[in-house]
N, C-alpha and C positions, 0 to 999 in steps of 0.2 A: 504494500500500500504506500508506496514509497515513489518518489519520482528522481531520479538524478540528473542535476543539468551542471551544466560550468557555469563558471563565475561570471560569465557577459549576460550570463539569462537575465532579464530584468520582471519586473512582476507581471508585464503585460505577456512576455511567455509564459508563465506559468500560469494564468488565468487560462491562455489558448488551450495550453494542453490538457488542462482540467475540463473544460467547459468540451474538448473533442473526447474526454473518457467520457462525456454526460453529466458532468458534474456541474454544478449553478453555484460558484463562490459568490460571496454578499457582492465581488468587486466585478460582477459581470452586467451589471448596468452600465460598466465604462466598454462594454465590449461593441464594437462596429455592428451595422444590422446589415450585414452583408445583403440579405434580399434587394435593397434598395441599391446594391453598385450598379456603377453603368456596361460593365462586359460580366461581370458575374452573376448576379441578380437574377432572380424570380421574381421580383416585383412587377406588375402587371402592367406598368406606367411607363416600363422600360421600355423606346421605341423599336420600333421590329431591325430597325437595320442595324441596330446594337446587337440583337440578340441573334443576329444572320451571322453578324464577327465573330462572335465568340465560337459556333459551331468551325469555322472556318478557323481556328486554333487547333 
């Protein structure tokens, strides 16, 4: 139950890596809402020829 990082990890890593085991630290309000980016996102607001890019990645 243990996680080991180096010394450059800052707390916004460890939040990431917790928050990809499923885990909800108090400090994941400060987390990005990735749905809403413009080439990653599922947001539905996203216009289509973003969402044609990213396939083309």
């Amino acid at each position: 139950h243990y996680l080991g990082v180096c010394c450059g990890a800052g707390p916004h890593h460890i939040r990431a890596l917790a928050e990809s085991l499923g885990r909800h630290p108090p400090a994941s309000r400060y987390s990005v809402d990735m749905s809403r980016h413009a080439f990653f996102g599922t947001d539905q607001r996203i216009r289509k020829i973003q969402s044609d890019y990213v396939v083309k990645l």
